[in-house]
N, C-alpha and C positions, 0 to 999 in steps of 0.2 A: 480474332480481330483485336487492333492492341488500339488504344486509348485514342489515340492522332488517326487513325481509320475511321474511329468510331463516332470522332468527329466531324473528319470529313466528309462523312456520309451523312449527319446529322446536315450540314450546311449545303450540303447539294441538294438536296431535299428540303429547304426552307425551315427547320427546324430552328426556329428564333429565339422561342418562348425557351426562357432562363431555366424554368422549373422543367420543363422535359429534355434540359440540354444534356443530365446525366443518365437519359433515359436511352436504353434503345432494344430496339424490335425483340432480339434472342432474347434479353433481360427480361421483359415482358410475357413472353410465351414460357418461358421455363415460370418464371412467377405461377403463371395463369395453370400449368400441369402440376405445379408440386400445390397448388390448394384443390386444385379437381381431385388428386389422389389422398391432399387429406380430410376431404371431405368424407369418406369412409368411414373416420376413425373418428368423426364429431359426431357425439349425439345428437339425437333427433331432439327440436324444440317440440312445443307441447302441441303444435298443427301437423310433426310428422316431417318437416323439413330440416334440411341442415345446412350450416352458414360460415362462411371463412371471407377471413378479410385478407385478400390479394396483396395489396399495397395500401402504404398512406403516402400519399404526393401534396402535401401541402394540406390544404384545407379538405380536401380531397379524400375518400376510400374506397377501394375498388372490391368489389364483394361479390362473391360468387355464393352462390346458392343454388339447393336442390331439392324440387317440390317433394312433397311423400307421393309414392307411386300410385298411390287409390286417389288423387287427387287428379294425377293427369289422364286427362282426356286423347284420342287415338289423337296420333299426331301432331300436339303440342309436347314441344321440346324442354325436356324436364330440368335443363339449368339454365341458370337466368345471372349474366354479369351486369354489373348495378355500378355505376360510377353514383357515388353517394356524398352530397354535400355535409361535413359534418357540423360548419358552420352555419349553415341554412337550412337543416332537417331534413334536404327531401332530395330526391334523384337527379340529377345532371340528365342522364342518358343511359342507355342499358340494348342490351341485348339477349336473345334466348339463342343455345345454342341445343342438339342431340347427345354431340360424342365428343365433340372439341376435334374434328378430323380438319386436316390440311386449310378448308379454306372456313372452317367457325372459328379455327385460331388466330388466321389471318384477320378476319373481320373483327374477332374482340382484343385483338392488337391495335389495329387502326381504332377502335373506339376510343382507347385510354388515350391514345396519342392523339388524336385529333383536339379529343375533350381538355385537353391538358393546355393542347394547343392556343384554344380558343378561353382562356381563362385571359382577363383584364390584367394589368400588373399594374402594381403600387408606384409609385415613384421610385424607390430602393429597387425595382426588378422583382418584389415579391411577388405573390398572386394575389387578388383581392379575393375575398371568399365570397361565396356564391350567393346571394340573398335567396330566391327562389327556384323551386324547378322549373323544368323546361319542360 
């Protein structure tokens, strides 16, 4: 998809928001597979988990994580994507995914984008950073 596609696709789809105008879906999803596969190769923190930051989009970090296995319980989904305020300490929004198969991709695709989406802008078109969670 060349750059003038990537746009137009952005604006038929109401994508407004400045900060996600250089953003789009493929870019996201390849993001969101190359930190699920390097999460392998990051050590476990001192509970057993491990942690990779996705992207920074402004004020914004997308973070994926993965419980330790004695932790999860049958059928709780062992990664968890974190839309993370860095200015405001605490979570935007988040999702659990199993496997990251066809439609958990889809869904924490739309999370970053939406979330992004729904960020206030400054007068300049910045983002205003996040005061609290949601």
């Amino acid at each position: 998809m060349t750059p003038e596609q990537g746009a137009a696709k952005r604006a038929a789809c109401g994508d407004d928001n400045g900060l996600s105008a250089g953003l789009s879906t493929d870019e996201i999803e390849q993001r969101i597979i190359q930190a699920y596969i390097q999460l392998v190769f990051r050590p476990s923190g001192a509970d057993g988990s491990r942690s990779v930051v996705v992207m920074r989009l402004g004020p914004l970090e997308v973070r994926l994580t993965e419980l330790p296995p004695d932790s999860i319980a049958s059928g709780i989904p062992p990664f968890w994507l974190e839309v993370f305020s860095v200015a405001g300490h605490g979570s935007i929004d988040s999702c659990r995914c199993f496997e990251f198969d066809e439609f958990e991709l889809a869904s924490a695709v739309n999370l970053v984008l939406e979330t992004v989406k729904a960020l206030p802008l400054r007068p300049g078109g910045q983002p205003e950073p996040p005061t609290h969670s949601i």
